[in-house]
Legacy VTK file of the C-alpha trace (Angstrom):
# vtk DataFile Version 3.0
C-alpha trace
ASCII
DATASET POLYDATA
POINTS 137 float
25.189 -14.203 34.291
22.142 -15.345 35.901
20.144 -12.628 38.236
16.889 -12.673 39.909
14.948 -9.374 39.220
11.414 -9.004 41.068
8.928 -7.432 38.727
6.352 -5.834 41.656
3.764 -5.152 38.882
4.363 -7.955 37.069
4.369 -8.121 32.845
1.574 -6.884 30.572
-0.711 -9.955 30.533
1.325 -11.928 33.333
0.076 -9.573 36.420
0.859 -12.602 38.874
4.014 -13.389 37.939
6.465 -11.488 39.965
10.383 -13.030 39.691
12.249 -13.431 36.691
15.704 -14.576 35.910
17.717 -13.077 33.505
20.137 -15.844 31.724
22.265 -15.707 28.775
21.817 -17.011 25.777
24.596 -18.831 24.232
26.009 -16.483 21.547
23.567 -13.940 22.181
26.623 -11.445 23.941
24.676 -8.987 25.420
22.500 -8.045 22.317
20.152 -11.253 23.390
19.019 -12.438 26.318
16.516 -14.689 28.131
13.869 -13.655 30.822
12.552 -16.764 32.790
9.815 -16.604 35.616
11.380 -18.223 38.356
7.921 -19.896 39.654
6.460 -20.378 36.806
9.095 -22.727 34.070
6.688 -22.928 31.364
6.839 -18.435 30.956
10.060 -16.945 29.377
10.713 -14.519 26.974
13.440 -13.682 24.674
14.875 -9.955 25.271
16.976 -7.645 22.847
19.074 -4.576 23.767
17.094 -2.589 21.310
20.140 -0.115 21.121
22.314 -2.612 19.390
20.139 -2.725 16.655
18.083 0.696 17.069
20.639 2.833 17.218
17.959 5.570 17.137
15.694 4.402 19.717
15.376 7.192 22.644
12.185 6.235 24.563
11.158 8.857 27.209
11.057 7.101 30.615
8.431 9.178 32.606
10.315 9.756 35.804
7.480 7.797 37.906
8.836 4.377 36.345
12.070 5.075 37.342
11.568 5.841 40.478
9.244 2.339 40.946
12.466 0.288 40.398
14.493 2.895 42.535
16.602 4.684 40.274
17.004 8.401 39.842
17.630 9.130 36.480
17.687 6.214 33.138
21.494 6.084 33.694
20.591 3.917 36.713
18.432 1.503 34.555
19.321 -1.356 31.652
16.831 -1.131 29.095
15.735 -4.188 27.041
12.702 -5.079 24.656
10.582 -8.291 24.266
11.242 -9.776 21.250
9.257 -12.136 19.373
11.081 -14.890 17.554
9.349 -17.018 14.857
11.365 -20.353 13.314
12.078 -17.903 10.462
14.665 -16.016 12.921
14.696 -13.464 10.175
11.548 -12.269 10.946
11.856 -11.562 14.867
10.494 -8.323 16.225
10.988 -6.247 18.995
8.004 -4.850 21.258
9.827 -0.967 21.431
6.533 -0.017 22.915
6.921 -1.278 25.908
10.287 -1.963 27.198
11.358 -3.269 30.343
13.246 -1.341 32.821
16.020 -3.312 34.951
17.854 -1.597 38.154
20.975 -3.764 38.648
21.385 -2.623 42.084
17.928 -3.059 43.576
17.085 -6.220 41.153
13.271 -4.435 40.449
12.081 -4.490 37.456
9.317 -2.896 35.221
7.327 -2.738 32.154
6.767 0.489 30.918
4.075 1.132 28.734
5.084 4.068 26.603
2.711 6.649 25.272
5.176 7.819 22.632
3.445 6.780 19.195
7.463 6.929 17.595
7.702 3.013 18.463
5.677 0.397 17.643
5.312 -2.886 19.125
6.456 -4.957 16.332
9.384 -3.794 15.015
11.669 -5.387 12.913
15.117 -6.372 14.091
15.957 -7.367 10.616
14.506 -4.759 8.397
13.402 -6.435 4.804
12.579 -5.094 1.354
8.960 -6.165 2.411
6.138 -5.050 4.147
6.919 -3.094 7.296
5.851 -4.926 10.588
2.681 -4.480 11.891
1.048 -3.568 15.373
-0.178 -6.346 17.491
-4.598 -6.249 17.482
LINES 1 138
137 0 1 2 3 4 5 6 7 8 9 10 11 12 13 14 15 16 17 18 19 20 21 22 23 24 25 26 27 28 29 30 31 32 33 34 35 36 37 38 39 40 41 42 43 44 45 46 47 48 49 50 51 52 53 54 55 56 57 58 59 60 61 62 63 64 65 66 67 68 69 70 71 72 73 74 75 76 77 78 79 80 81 82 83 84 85 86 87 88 89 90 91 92 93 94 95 96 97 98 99 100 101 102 103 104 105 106 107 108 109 110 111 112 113 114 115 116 117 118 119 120 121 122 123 124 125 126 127 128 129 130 131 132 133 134 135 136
């Protein structure tokens, strides 16, 4: 599944970037997914449905952000995370700080930069015996 989402506002430190593509990753189901900027080939991102492996997480989407992508309520909305993935797979973490917001049926999409101090943007997706993740400087 390949769709073409225009990001009006663009991503925190890609402003000018406006249209991604979301494409699957091959085995990634829909836990994992890839987020490439259709102008731009050398910017992509790997994205996590942070509810597969947060089963907790329950950001508050200010009612302002949905209505920029044109949906009325978060039921409206898919809700995924950028996820940073080192060679060391089992260190990859998830930005739950700032999640992007996807309406399916208007194809807008939108960063949302959360003020809720509950998620951090480094979190583990594999949770070790070591020292937590840390926030980005």
């Amino acid at each position: 599944m390949e769709k073409v989402f225009e990001f009006p506002a663009g991503l925190y430190g890609f402003p000018d970037i406006k249209r991604y593509v979301v494409a699957d990753i091959p085995g990634g189901g829909d836990v994992f997914k890839q987020l490439l900027a259709v102008d731009h080939p050398d910017v992509g991102f790997t994205l996590v449905y942070p509810f597969a492996l947060f089963p907790d997480y329950n950001p508050d989407i200010p009612e302002e952000e949905l209505e920029a992508v044109g949906a009325q309520n978060a039921e409206q909305v898919l809700l995924y995370a950028i996820a940073q993935v080192p060679a060391e797979f089992r260190e990859a973490t998830a930005n739950l700080r700032a999640p992007l917001l996807f309406n399916p049926f208007t194809r807008k999409g939108r960063q949302v930069i959360l003020a809720d101090d509950r998620y951090r943007t480094r979190e583990r997706l594999f949770p070790s015996k070591s020292a937590p993740a840390e926030e980005a400087p």
